[in-house]
N, C-alpha and C positions, 0 to 999 in steps of 0.2 A: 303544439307548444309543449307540452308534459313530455312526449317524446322526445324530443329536441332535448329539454329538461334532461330527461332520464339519462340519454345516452353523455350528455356535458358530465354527467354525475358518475357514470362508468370510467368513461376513458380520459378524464380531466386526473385522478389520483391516479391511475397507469403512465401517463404523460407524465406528472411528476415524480414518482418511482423512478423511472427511467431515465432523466433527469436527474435525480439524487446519486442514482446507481453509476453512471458515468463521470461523475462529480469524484465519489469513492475510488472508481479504477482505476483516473488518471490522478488522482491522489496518491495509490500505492504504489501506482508504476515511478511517479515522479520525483514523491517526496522519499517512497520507499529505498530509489538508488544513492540519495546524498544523506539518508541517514545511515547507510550501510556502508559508504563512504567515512562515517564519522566512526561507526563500528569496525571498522578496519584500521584504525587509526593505529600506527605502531609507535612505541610512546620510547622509545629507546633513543638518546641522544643523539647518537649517530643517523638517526634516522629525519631528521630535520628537516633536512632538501627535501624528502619523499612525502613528508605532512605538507611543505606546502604547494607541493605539486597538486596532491590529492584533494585540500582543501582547494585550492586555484580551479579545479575541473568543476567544483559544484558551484566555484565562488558568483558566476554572475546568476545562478539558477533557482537557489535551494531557497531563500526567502519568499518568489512568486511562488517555489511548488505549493507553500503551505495554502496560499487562497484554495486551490480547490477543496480542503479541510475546512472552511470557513464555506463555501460556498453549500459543502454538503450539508453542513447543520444548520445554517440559515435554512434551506432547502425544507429540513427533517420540521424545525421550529415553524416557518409558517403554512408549510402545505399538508402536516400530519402532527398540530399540536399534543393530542393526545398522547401519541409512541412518544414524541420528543419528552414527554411529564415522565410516563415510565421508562425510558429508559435512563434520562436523566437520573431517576430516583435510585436506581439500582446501580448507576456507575459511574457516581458521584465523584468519590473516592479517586479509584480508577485514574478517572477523567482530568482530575486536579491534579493526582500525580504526572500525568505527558504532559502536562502543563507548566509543571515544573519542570519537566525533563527538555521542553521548547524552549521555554526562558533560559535554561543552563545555556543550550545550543544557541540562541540570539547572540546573549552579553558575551559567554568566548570566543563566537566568530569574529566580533569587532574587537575584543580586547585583546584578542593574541597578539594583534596588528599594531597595536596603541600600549602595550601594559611595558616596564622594560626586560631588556633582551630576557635576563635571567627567570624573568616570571612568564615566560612564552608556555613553555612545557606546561605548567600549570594550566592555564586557561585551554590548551591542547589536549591535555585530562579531562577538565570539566566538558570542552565539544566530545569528547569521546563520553562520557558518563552520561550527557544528556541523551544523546543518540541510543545508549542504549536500556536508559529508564523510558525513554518514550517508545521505542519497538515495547519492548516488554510489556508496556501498560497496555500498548494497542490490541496486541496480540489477545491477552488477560482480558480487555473487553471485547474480544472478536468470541472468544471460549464462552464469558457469558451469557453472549446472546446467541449464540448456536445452543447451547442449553438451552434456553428459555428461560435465563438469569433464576434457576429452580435451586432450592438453599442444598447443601450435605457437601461430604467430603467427595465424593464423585464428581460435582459439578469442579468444584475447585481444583481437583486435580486435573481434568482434562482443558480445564483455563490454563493452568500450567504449561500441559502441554505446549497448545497453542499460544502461550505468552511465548517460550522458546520455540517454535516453529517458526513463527512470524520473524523473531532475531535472527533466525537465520536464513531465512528468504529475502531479509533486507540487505544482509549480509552479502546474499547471492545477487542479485540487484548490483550491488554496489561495487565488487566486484567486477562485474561484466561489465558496469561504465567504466570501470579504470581501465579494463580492458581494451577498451573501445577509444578513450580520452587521453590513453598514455603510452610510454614509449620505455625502451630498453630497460631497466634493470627494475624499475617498477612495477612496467608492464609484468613484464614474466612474474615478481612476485604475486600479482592480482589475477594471475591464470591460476596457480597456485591456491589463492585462496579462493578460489571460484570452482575449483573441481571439489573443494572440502565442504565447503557452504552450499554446493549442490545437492552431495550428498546427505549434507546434514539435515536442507530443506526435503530432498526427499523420504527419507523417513518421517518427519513431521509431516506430511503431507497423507502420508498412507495411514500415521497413525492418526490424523482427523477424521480422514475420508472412512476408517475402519469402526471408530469409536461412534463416528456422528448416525451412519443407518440405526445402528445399534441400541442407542440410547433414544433416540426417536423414531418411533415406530411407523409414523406418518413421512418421513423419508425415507424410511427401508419401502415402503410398499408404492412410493413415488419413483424409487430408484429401479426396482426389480418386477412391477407388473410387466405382466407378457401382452404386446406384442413392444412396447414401449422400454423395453429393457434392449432389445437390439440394436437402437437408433443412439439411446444415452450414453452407453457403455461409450462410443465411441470419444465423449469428453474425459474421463479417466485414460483410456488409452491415446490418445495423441499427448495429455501431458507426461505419460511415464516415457512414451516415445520422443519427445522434446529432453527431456532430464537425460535420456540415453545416449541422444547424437550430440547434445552439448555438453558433456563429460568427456567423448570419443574426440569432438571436435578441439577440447580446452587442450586433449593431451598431446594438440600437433600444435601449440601455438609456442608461442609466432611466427608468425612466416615471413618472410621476405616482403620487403615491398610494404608490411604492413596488410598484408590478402586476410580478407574474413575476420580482422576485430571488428565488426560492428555484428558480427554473426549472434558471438552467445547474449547480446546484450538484445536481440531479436528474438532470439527463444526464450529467454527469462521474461520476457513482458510475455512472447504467448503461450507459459507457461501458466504467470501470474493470470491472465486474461482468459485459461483453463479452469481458474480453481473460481474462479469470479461467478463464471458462467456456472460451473457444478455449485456455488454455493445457491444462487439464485434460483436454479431450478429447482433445488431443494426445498426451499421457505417461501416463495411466491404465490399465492398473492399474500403470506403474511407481511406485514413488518415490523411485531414482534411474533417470534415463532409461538407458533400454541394458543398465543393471545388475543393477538389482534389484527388485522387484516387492511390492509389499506384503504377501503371504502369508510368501514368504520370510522377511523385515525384523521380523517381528510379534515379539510375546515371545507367550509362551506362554497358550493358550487359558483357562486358568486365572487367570491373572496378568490377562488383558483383562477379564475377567469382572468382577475385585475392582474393576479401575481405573474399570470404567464407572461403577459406584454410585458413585465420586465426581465422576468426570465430569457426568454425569446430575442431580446437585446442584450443583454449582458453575458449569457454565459459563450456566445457566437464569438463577442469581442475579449472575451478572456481566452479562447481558444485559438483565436486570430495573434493576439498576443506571444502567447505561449510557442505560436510556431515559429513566429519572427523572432523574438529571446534564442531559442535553439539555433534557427538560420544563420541568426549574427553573429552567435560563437560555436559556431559550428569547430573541426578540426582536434586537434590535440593539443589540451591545456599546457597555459605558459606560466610564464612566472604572476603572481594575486597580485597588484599594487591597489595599495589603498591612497587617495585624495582627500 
């Protein structure tokens, strides 16, 4: 029975990690492309048709992507009370601000539709301003807890960083869906902005991965003990080699026929899906770095047990969901009508 116990006790807070962790991915993969979408926003008059083309590609999507954002921190709140207190505590602020920058993004999507003609642009601005207070704040709390939310001008500069990094991986994301969602003189502009925001993603990307061993000394020797330094390496390399054939690939688009949009919008998820995995190997079994560790953080063995039977139901059917949503509107977005 204690054993039974013990091992419930082990792999009940792994279960939900992993759980949390998938919650997060399909979060950035999903919500990350329609708010890169709102970050691409071109705000020039003339460019009208192209906003609502663009908004139209997210239009039946971008509202469910945020559940899995809800589902993660539900997830963080009842299965690791603890982390959810500190990290709450440390990125408060942060956290209020994407909050604000969500709320901007809700009321403009419905008011551009509803406000009159003359006031469309405006609430066009505010989707584009939300979109990109809320990359920025994420990114800004992704920086501090890759720190280990530790106080000085270093910590906050390489948030920085990573507040613009993340901007522009959303950027890239968002891109590749237009890619992928759109057609003639759009499209070609969102290949366009897809090889810049690739590259922009990639240096933010190198400068994490360069800063992060460095200032933690418990992933530099996680990342580079031998014999286990042969095997990792190989996550750093397939994302720089993903970043490289989808540049090569952007610079022959479009093709005819429509051949290979759905390509860079494939390497950008298993790029994102690269840096996901490199971050986790890094910090597991923390969940806060340096702090605290998921056993610790857990609620009680009991309590995880009750949670899973709904876990176990619900996040199946939000995934069952999410695929039929994609199914239904699959193809090349049309024109948004609102009812």
């Amino acid at each position: 029975m204690n054993e039974a116990a013990s091992s419930a006790a082990y792999w009940l807070p792994v279960v939900f990690i992993g759980l949390m962790g998938l919650a997060v991915l399909v979060y950035a993969i999903l919500d990350g492309y329609d708010l890169g979408v709102g970050i691409l926003l071109p705000l020039g008059k003339e460019d009208e048709p192209q906003r609502d083309t663009m908004i139209a590609s997210i239009g039946p999507f971008w509202d469910a992507n945020e559940t899995w954002l809800v589902l993660a921190i539900g997830l963080l709140l009842i299965a690791f009370p603890i982390a959810h207190n500190l990290v709450l505590m440390h990125l408060y602020i942060p956290a209020a601000i994407m909050l604000v920058g969500l709320i901007l993004r809700g009321v403009a999507f419905d008011f551009r539709a509803k406000a009159a003609v003359g006031h469309k642009l405006a609430w066009d601005r505010t989707f584009k301003a939300g979109s990109i207070i809320t990359s920025l704040a994420q990114g800004y709390m992704l920086g501090q807890y890759v720190m280990g939310f530790q106080p000085g001008w270093q910590a906050q500069l390489f948030s920085a960083v990573s507040a613009l990094g993340v901007t522009a991986a959303y950027s890239y994301m968002g891109s590749a869906w237009l890619v992928l969602k759109t057609e003639s003189l759009l499209q070609e502009r969102a290949v366009r902005w897809a090889r810049r925001a690739g590259r922009a993603t990639l240096l933010g990307v190198v400068s994490v991965s360069t800063i992060n061993p460095l200032v933690n000394p418990a992933v530099f020797d996680r990342w580079f003990s031998y014999p286990l330094v042969m095997f990792v390496l190989l996550i750093p390399t397939l994302c720089f080699l993903a970043f490289i054939f989808n540049d090569l690939l952007l610079a022959r688009l479009p093709k005819a026929n429509d051949r290979h949009s759905a390509l860079p919008f494939t390497l950008v998820v298993t790029i994102f899906l690269m840096c996901f995995i490199g971050l986790a190997f890094s910090f597991f079994p923390d969940i806060v770095p340096g702090q605290l560790n998921i056993w610790q953080a857990a609620s009680a063995t009991a309590s995880l047990k009750f949670i899973l039977v709904g876990a176990l139901i619900v996040v199946p059917i939000i995934l069952i969901y999410t695929a039929f949503s994609y199914y239904v509107f699959r193809g090349k977005a049309s024109e948004l009508h609102y009812h």
